[in-house]
BANUMI-894268 format. One record per residue (C-alpha): x, y, z. Coordinates in nm, 3 decimals, decimal comma. Layout:
+---------+---------+---------+
|      px |      py |      pz |
+---------+---------+---------+
|       X |       Y |       Z |
...
+---------+---------+---------+
! end
This chain:
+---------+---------+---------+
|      px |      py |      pz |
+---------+---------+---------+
|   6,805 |   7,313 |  -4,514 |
|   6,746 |   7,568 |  -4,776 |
|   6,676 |   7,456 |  -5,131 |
|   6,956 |   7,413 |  -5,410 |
|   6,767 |   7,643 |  -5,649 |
|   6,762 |   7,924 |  -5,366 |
|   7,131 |   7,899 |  -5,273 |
|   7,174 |   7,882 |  -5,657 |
|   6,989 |   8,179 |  -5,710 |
|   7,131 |   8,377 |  -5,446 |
|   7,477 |   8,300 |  -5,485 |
|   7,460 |   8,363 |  -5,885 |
|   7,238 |   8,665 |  -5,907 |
|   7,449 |   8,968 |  -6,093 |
|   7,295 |   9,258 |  -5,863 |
|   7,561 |   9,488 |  -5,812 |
|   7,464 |   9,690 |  -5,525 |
|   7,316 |   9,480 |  -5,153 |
|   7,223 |   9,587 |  -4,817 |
|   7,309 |   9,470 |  -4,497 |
|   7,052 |   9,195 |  -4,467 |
|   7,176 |   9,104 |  -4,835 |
|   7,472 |   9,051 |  -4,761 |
|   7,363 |   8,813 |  -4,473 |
|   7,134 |   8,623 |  -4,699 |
|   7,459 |   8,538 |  -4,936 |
|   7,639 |   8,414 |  -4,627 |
|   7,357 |   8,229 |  -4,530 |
|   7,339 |   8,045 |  -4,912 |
|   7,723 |   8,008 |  -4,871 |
|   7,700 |   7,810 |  -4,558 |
|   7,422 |   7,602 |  -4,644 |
|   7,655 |   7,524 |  -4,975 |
|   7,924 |   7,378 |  -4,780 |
|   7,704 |   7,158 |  -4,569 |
|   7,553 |   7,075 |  -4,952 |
|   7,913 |   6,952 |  -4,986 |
|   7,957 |   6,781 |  -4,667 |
|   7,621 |   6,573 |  -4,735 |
|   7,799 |   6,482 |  -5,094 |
|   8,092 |   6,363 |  -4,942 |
|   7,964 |   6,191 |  -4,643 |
|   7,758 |   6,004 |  -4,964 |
|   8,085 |   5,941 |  -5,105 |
|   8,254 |   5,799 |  -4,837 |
|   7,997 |   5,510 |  -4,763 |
|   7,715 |   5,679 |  -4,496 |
|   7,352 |   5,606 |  -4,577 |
|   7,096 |   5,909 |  -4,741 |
|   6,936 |   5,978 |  -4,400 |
|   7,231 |   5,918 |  -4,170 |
|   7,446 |   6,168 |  -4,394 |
|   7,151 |   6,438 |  -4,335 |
|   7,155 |   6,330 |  -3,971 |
|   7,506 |   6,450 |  -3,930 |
|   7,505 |   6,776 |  -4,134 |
|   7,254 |   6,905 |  -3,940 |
|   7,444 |   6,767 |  -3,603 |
|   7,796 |   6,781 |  -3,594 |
|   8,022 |   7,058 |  -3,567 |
|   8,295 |   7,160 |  -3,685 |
|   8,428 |   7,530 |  -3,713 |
|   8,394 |   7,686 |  -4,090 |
|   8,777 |   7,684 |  -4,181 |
|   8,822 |   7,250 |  -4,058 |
|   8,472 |   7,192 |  -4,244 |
|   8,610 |   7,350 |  -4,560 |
|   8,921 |   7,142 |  -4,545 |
|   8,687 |   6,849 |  -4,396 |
|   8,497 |   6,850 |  -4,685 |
|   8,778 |   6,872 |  -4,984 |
|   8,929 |   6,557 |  -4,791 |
|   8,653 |   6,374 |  -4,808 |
|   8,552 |   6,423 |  -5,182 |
|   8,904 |   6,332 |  -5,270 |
|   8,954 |   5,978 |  -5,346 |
|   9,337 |   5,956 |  -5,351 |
|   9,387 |   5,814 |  -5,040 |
|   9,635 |   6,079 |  -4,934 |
|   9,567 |   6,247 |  -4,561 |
|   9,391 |   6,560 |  -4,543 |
|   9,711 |   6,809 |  -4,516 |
|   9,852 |   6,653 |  -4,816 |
|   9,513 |   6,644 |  -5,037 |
|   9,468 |   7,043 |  -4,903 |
|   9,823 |   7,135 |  -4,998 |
|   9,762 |   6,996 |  -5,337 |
|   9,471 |   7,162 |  -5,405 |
|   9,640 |   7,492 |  -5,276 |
|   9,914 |   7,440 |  -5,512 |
|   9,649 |   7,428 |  -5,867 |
|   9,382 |   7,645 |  -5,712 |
|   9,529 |   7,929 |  -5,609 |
|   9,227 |   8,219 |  -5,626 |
|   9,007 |   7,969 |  -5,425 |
|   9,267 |   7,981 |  -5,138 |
|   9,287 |   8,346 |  -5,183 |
|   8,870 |   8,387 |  -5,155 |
|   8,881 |   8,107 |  -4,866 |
|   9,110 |   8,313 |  -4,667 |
|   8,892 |   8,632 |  -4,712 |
|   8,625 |   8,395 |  -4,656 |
|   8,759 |   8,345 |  -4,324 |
|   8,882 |   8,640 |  -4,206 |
|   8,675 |   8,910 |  -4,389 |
|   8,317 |   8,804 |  -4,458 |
|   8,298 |   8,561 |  -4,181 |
|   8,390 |   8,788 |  -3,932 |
|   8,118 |   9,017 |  -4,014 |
|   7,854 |   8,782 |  -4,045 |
|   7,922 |   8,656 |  -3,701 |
|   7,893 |   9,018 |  -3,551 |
|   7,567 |   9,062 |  -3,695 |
|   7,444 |   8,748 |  -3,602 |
|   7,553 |   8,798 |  -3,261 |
|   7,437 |   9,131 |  -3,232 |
|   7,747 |   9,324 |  -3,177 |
|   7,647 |   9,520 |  -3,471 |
|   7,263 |   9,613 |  -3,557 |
|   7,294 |   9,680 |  -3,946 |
|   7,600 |   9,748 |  -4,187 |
|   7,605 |  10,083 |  -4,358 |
|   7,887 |  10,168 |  -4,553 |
|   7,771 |  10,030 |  -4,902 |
|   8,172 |  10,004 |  -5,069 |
|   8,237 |   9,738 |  -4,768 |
|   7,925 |   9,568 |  -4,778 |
|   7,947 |   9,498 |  -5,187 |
|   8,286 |   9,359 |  -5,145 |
|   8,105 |   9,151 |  -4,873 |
|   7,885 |   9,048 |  -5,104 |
|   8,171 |   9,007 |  -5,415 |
|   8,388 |   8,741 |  -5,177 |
|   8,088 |   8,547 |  -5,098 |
|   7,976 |   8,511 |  -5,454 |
|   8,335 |   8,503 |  -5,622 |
|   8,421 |   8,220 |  -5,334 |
|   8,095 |   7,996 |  -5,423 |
|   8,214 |   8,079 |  -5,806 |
|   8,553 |   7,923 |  -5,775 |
|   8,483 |   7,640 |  -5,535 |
|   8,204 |   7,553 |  -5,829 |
|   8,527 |   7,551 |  -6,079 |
|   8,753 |   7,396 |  -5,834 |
|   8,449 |   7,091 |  -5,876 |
|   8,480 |   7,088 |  -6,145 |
|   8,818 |   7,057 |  -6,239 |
|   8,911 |   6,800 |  -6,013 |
|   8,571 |   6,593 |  -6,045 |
|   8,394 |   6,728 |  -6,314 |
|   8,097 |   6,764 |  -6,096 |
|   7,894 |   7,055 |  -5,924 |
|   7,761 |   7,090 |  -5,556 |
|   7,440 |   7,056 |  -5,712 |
|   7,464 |   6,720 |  -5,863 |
|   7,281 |   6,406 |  -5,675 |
|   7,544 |   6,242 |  -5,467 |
|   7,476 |   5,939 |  -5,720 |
|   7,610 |   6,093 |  -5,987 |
|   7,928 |   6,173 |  -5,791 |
|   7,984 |   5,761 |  -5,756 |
|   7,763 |   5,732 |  -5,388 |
|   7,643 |   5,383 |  -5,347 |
|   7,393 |   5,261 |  -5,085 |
|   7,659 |   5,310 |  -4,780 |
|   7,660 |   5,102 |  -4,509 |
|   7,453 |   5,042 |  -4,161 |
|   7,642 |   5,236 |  -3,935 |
|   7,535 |   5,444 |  -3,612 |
|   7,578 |   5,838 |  -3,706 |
|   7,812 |   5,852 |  -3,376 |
|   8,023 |   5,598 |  -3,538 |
|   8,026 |   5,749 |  -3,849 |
|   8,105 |   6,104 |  -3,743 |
|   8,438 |   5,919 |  -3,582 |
|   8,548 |   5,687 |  -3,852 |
|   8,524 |   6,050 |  -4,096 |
|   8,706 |   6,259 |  -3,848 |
|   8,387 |   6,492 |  -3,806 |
|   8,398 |   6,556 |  -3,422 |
|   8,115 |   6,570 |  -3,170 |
|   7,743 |   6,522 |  -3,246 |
|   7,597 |   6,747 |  -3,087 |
|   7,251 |   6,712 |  -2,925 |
|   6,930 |   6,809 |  -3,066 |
|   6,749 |   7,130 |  -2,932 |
|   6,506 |   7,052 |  -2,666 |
|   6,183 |   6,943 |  -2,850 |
|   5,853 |   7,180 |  -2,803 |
|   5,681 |   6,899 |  -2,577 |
|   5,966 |   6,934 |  -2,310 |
|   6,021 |   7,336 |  -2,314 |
|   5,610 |   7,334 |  -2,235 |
|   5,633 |   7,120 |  -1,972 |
|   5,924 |   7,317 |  -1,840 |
|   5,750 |   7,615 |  -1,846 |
|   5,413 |   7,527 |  -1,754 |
|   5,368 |   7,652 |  -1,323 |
|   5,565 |   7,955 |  -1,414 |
|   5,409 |   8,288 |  -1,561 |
|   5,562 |   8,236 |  -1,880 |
|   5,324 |   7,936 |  -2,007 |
|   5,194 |   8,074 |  -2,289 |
|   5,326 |   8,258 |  -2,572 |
+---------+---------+---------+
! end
């Protein structure tokens, strides 16, 4: 996972102008923040240190139901989801506003680069504004933190209230949270040699 400082860093710089592999970069630092989240909240809601890191790197969940995943689980109210998100819509208005263009803006482009239906963004106007949702989203979802919990992303899960958490397979606790499939684990370098090795692609 990348490093708190670096998603820090790269989501608080004040360079005005970016390039298209910039811009990438701040996507890149605002993804890895919400999984930052996740693991907090997963903390808070019982599962162990290495079984919460377990299932951010393995479950899934599409960007838009891991955003409202995520301000579920770090509220304590005991409301459902919708209501706790409607709540938070109603006091936090500009962080709905960047979450949307999140979504539908910023997103979008990321995914075309990263799926190669673009090669490279050009048009430096759109690719600062990029850059200006990205940073202005991780900006107010640090303020809606801290309004509502008086805590940042960057805090140690302990500090947030985490205890221990229980025993508890990853599976199980993917389910009880509402976090959808595990998925499985890439094929591990042993196997892809031996499925390789007789063909003429053995070697690198």
């Amino acid at each position: 996972m990348i490093s708190l400082k670096q998603i820090n860093s790269g989501l608080s710089d004040r360079k005005i102008n970016y390039n298209s592999s910039e811009f990438f970069d701040t996507h890149r630092y605002i993804e890895a923040y919400i999984k930052r989240l996740l693991f907090v909240s997963l903390r808070l809601n019982d599962v162990k240190y290495n079984e919460s890191s377990k299932i951010v790197e393995s479950t899934y969940l599409n960007t838009a139901n891991l955003i409202e995943k995520v301000l579920f689980l770090l509220d304590n109210s005991g409301d459902n989801q919708q209501r706790v998100v409607t709540k938070l819509k109603d006091k936090h208005k500009d962080f709905f506003i960047l979450n949307e263009l999140l979504l539908k803006f910023s997103s979008k482009y990321r995914n075309w680069l990263a799926h190669g239906t673009i090669a490279e963004l050009k048009d430096t106007e759109l690719i600062n504004y990029l850059c200006h949702v990205n940073k202005s989203y991780f900006k107010e979802f640090e303020t809606l933190l801290q309004n509502e919990y008086g805590h940042s992303a960057f805090d140690k899960p302990g500090d947030w209230g985490a205890k221990r958490g229980v025993d508890e397979e990853i599976d199980k606790s993917a389910k009880r949270l509402g976090l959808g499939k595990i998925l499985n684990k890439p094929l591990t370098l042993q196997i892809v040699k031996k499925k390789l090795w007789g063909t003429k692609y053995a070697n690198p």
